[in-house]
N, C-alpha and C positions, 0 to 999 in steps of 0.2 A: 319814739319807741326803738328798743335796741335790735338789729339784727341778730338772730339765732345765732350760736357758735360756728352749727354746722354748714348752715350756709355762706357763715362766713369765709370760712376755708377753701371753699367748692368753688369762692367767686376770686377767692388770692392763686388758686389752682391755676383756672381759666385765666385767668390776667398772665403768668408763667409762661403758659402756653401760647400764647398768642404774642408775647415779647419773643419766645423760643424759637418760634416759626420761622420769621425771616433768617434768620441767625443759622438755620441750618440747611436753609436751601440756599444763602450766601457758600457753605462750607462747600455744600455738596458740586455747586458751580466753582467753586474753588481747585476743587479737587477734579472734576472733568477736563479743565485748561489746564492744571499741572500732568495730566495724562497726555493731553494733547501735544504740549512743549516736548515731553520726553518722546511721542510718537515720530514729533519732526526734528527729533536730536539736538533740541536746545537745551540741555539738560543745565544748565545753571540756574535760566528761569523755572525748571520745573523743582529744582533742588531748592530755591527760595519760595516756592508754595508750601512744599512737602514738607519744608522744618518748620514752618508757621503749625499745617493741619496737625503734626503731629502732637502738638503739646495739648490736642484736644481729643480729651481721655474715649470718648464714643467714635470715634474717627483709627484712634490706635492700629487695628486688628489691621484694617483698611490699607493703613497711611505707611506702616513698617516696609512689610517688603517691597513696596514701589518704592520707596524711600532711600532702603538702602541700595537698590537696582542705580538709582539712580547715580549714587555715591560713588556706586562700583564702578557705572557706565563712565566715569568723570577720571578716573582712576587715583579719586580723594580717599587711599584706604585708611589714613588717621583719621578722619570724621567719620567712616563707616564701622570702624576700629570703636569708637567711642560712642557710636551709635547702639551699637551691639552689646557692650558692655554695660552700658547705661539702661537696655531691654533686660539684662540677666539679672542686673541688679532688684529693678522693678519687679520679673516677673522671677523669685529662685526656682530652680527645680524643673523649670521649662526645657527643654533636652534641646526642643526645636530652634531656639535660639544660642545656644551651648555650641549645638552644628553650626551655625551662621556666623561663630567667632572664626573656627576652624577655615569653612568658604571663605571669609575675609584674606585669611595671612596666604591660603594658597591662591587667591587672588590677585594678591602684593608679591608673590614668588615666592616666600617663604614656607616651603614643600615643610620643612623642619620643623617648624613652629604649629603648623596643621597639624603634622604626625602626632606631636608631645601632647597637644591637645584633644586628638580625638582619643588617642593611649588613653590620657586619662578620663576622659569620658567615660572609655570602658572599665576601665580598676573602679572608676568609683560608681558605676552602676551599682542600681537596686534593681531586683529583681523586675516589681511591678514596671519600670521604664524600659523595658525589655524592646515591646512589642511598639514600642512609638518610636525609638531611637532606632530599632533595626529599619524600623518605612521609612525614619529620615536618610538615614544614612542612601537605603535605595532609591530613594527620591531624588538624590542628588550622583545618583551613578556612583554612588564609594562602597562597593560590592565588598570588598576586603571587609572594613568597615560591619557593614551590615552583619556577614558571617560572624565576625568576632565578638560581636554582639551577643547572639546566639548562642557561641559555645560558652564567654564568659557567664552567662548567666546559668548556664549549664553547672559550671563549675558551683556555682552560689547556691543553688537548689539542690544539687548535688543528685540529679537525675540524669542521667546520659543520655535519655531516649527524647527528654524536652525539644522541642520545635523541630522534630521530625520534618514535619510538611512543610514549614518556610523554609527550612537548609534546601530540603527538594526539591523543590522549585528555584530555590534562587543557582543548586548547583547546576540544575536541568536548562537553566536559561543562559549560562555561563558556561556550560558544556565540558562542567568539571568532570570529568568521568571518576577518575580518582578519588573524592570526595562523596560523588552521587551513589556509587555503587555500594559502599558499606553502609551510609547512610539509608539508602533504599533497604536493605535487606534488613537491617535493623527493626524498621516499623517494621516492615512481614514476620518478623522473629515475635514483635512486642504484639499485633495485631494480624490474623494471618485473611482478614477478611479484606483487608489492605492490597490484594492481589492485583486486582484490576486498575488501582489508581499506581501501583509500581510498578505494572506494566505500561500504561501510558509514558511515566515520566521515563523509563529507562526507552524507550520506543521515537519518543523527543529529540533523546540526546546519544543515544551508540548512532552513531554514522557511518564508523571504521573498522576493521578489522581487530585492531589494538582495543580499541572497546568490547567490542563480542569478546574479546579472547580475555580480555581481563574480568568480567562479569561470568563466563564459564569457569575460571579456575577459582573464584571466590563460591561461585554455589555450588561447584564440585566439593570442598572441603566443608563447607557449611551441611550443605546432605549426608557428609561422612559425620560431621560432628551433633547435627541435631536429628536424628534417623526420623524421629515423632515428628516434625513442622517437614509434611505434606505441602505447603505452599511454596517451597525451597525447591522442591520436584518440579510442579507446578511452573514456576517460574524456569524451569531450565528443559523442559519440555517445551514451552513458548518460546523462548532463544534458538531452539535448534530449528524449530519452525520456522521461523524468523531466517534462519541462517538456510534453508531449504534444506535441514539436513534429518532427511522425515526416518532415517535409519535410528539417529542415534537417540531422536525422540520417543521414537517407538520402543527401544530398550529400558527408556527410565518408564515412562507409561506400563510397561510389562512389570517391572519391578514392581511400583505403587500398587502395581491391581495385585498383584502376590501376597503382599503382606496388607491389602484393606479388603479383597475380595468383594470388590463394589462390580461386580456382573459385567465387567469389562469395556464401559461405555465409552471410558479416555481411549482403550485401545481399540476399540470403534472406530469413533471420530480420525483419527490417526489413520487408521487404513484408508479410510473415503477421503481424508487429506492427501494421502502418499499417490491415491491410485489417480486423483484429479490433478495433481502434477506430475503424472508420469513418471513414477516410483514404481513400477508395477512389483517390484521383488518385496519391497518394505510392505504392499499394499496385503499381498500372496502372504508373506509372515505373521499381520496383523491379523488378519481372518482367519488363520490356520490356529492361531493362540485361543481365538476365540472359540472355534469349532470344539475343540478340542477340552482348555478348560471348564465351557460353559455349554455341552452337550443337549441341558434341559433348559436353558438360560431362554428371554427374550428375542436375544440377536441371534440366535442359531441358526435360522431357517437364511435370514439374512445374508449372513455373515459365508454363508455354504454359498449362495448363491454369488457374493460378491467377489467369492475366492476363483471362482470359474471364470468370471468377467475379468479379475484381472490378469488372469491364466491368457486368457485369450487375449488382452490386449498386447505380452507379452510376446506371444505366438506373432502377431497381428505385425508385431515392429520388432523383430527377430529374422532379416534377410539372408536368402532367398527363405520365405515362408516355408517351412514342414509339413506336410500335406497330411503327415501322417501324425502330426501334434493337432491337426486339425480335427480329423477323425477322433483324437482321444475327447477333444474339448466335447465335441457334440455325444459322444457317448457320457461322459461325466454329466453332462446336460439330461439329458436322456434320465440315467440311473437319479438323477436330484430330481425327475417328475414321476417316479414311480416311485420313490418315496416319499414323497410328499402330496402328490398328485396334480391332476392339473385343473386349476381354478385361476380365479381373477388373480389371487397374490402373486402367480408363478407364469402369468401372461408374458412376461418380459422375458423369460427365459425361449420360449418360443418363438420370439424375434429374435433374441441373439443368434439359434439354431440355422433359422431362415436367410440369416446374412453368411454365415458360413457356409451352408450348402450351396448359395448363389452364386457368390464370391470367389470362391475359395477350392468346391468340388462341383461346377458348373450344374450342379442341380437345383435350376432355378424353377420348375413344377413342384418340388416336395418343397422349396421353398414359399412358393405364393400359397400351396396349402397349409403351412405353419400360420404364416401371416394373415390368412384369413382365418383359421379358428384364435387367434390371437384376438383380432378384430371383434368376434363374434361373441366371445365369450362373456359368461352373464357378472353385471358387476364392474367389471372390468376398470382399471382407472384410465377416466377421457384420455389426457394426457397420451397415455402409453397404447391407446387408438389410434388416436393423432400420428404418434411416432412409427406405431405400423403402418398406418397408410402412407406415408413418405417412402418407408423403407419399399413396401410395396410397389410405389412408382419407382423408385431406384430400380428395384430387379424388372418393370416393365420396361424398364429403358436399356436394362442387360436385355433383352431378348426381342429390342429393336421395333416395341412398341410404343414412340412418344406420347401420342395420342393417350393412352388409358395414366402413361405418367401425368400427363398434363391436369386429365380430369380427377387424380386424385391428388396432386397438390394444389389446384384449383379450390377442392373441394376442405380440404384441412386449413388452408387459408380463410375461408370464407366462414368455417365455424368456430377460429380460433383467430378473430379479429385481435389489434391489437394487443398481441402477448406476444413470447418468443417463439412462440413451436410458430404461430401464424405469421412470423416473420421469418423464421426457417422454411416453412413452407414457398414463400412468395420468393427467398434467394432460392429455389429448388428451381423453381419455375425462370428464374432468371438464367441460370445455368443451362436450363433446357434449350431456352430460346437462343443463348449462348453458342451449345453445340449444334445446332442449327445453324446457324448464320444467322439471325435473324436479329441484328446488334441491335438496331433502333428499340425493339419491344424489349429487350434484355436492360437497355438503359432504361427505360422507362420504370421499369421495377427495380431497377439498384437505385434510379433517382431516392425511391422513396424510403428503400430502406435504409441510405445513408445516415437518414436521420430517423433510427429505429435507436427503442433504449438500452439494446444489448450492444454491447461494445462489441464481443465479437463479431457477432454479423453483420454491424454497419463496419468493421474492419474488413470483413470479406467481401463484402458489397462495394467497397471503395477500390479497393485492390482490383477486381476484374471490372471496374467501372475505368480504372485508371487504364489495364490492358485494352482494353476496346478503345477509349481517345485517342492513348498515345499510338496506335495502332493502323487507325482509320482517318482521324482529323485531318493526314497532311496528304493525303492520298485518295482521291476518289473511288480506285479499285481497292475493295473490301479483300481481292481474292487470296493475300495472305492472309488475311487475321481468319479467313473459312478454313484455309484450310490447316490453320494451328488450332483452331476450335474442334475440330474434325477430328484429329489428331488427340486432344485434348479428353474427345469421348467415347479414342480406343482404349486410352490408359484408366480410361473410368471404368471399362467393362472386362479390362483385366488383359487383353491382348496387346501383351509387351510385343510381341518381334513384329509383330506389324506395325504399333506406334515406333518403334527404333529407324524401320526402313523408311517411314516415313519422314520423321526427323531427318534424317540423311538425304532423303531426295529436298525437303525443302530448302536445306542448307546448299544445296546447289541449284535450285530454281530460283533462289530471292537471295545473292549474295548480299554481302553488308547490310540488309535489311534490318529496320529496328527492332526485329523480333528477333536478332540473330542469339540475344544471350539467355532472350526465356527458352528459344529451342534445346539450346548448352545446358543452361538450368533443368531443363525435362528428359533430355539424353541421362545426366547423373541420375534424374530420378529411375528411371527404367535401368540404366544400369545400376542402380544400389539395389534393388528390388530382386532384382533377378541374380543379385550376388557377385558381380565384378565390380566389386569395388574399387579396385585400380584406373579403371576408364571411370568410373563415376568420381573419384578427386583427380582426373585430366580434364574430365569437359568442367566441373565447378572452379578449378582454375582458369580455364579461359574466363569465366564468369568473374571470379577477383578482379583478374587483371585488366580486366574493359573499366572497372571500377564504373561501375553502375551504380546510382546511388539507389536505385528500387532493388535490386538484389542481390548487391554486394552483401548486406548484414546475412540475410539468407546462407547464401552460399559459401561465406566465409563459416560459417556456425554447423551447414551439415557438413561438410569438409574436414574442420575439428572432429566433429562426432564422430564421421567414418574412420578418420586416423588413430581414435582412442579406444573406441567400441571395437572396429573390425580388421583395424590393418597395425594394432598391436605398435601403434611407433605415437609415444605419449610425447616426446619433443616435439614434436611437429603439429599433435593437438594442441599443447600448452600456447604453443606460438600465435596459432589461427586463432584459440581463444583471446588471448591478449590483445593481438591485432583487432580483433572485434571489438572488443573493451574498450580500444584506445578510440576508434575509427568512428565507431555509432552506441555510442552512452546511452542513447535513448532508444536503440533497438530492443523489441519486444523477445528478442534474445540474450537480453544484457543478464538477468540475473541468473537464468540455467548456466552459462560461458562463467560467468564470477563462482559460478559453485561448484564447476568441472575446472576451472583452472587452479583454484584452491586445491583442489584436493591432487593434480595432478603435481601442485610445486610441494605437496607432501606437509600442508598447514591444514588436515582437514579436523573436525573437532574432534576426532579420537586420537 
């Protein structure tokens, strides 16, 4: 009887298969020991595997590039030469081996023969091989290459806006600035919702001065020529932010909101920007725009209130303080809660009041009475409870009651566990114990807040963690570091000429002592405060020149500031700025001193 057809097939199939098998796990051990030879750079024998495997069509994909590696590694470039050629042949149209002719001759050293070959690559590109040819090309590091890629097909399509985002990236990684910059702007031209991803790459790639300055004068002309493409604003608003220059931000911000009359939120943002880095003037103009244009607006009540705050901060670092700017603030204060009146939203104005009167016009009773209706009030946000009871123990420690301090930062810690104000509270309590003498409980609470999540106050926590070691560790008698902590918590309650004399006697009780240049450093401070600025850059000089490396950056930086701010001689700022620049790159001073020496060598963005 005859076998069915179909089974007969099914049994010549299986017969196929089972002849197949050994034959390809022969290959595959073939091809493990040709890996092997090449790993222990016997590449002849692995070159004699590799030209066997390769003539076998299911191995190919495999077999090529180890193959020709090996060719290379041998520096046999006529058999990798005809290796290649003989793959183009087989496979036309394949780009990826196109390139691997090119790797071959500048392999062999023939730089020339590469060139003419990748050139033509590109002349004869099609469109659709665009995007495979430009990954080869970067895959193999030939960046030129790649771009050319790009624009040639550019040319072919005849769209100028085509591969936007691979030019960007590859100029962004290449750190073409020249290249990146018009390219970047282009996509925000063709797409303006493009913002955020052209602010990254340009954020990648300006590093330098020469970048910021060549990306300002291109979106300066660009805003004159496209007024409609708001993302061109946008974007140069974010630059000057970037460059810390919150004045000239805040002019295009004022413009945009002129002609969109979007309710003022850019120039919002931009105030709370200026006033959080110490802009107070730029912060005073943003809120003043708002007041003013937007009377019935959202931000109003805000924006009144934020204008006072940064009035006063203004007042606050404006030396020797006006006593009589201070009086206006808390009346301004005053006139903003009888018009608006006083509830939970206007709780904070209440505090700022209370630090003034304490601080400032030793009325520290009308002050604990502020801060306890502050406290009290219904609604109120926790937070800005929290922050009055602190302040509240501040002014129990102006009027030389520890104790009621202790137990109300005791008390805001304990209900504001891990967060910052409950980390602020416990460095409060550190400080305390600080002006005390009592270093061992003071370290105990900096122990732990060093490793707190807010940077600043594990930066402040470390800093007087550091004064106390380097202080005490080498010395059994504590009785310098009391009585610089002593000292430390006259200038906290505001009595300069008693911290001054006292400075002065310690410098003659504890000559050469290792605290001799924090005392120098604290002399400048009481004398910048109190407005002789002259003695406060002679003692921050003694301070330079010990070269200290814990407060040299310091004292090199207010020195600067006093020379340019108060004693009118910008030579001498520009110098201490650079000298800081050069000295401590990674001082938490570095980029205010880069944005003050700029502008003092007269390259600022306007």
């Amino acid at each position: 009887m005859m076998m069915p057809l179909k089974r007969f097939y099914t049994v010549c199939w299986l017969l196929l298969l089972l002849l197949a098998a050994p034959v390809a796990v022969a290959q595959a051990q073939d091809l493990e020991l040709a890996r092997e030879y090449f790993n222990k750079g016997d590449f002849s024998k692995a070159e004699d595997i590799y030209g066997k495997l390769i003539q076998k069509q299911p191995l190919f994909d495999t077999v090529y590039p180890e193959y020709l590696k090996t060719l290379l590694a041998q520096r046999n470039y006529k058999e990798a030469e005809k290796l290649v050629k003989k793959t183009i042949k087989r496979y036309p149209g394949n780009v990826a081996y196109e390139v691997d002719l090119g790797l071959v001759y500048q392999a062999a050293g023939n730089e020339a023969a590469a060139a003419k070959h990748f050139d033509k690559l590109i002349v004869q590109l099609k469109p659709e091989q665009t995007i495979v040819l430009a990954s080869v090309f970067m895959q193999h590091q030939l960046y030129d290459y790649a771009e050319k890629t790009y624009l040639r097909s550019r040319e072919l399509t005849k769209n100028p806006l085509e591969y936007n985002r691979p030019l960007i990236a590859l100029y962004t990684y290449r750190q073409k600035n020249s290249s990146l910059i018009p390219e970047a702007l282009n996509l925000l031209q063709q797409d303006e919702q493009e913002l955020a991803y052209v602010q990254n790459m340009l954020q990648n790639s300006l590093r330098d001065e020469t970048g910021f300055k060549a990306l300002e004068k291109e979106l300066i002309l660009r805003v004159q020529q496209n007024p409609d493409k708001l993302s061109y604003n946008e974007l140069l608003i974010w630059l000057y932010v970037q460059q810390l220059d919150f004045y000239s931000a805040l002019l295009q911000a004022r413009a945009v909101d002129k002609r969109t009359r979007s309710g003022g939120t850019r120039v919002m943002e931009l105030g709370t920007i200026s006033a959080q880095n110490k802009d107070y003037q730029g912060a005073i103009e943003a809120f003043d725009y708002i007041i003013k244009e937007y009377p019935e607006g959202p931000y109003y009540l805000i924006a009144r209130q934020r204008l006072i705050n940064a009035r006063e901060e203004q007042v606050q670092h404006t030396f020797p303080v006006d006593v009589a700017k201070i009086r206006t603030l808390i009346a301004d204060y005053d006139a903003l809660l009888n018009e608006v009146g006083r509830s939970a939203q206007t709780a904070e104005v209440l505090q700022h009041m209370a630090n003034l009167y304490a601080f400032y016009l030793n009325d520290k009773e009308k002050a604990v009475t502020l801060l306890q209706e502050a406290i009290a009030m219904p609604r109120a946000n926790p937070d800005l409870v929290a922050e009055s009871k602190l302040t509240l123990g501040d002014i129990y420690l102006l009027k030389e009651e520890p104790w009621e301090s202790t137990l109300l930062y005791a008390q805001v810690e304990k209900t504001n566990k891990d967060t910052p104000i409950g980390y602020e509270a416990k460095l409060r309590n550190a400080r305390l114990s600080y002006f005390k003498g009592d270093f061992e409980l003071a370290q105990a609470h900096l122990d732990i807040l060093k490793l707190a999540t807010s940077r600043e106050i594990a930066n402040d926590a470390m800093d007087l963690s550091l004064l106390i070691t380097d202080n005490t560790g080498l010395d059994t008698s504590t009785m310098a570091m009391e009585d610089y902590a002593a000292i430390e918590l006259l200038i906290f309650q505001n009595d300069l000429p008693k911290a001054l004399q006292a400075l002065d006697a310690m410098l003659k009780k504890y000559p050469s002592h290792s605290l001799t240049d924090e005392i120098y450093f604290q002399k400048a401070t009481v004398y910048e405060r109190t407005g002789d600025f002259t003695q406060a850059v002679a003692m921050l000089e003694k301070v330079i020149q010990a070269q200290q490396d814990i407060l040299s950056d310091d004292a090199l930086y207010k020195a600067a500031f006093i020379y340019e701010e108060n004693l009118n001689n910008p030579d001498k700022a520009k110098e201490l700025y650079n000298q800081l620049l050069v000295k401590h790159q990674g001082s938490i001073f570095a980029a205010e001193a880069r944005k003050r020496f700029r502008k003092l060598r007269g390259d600022g963005a306007n």
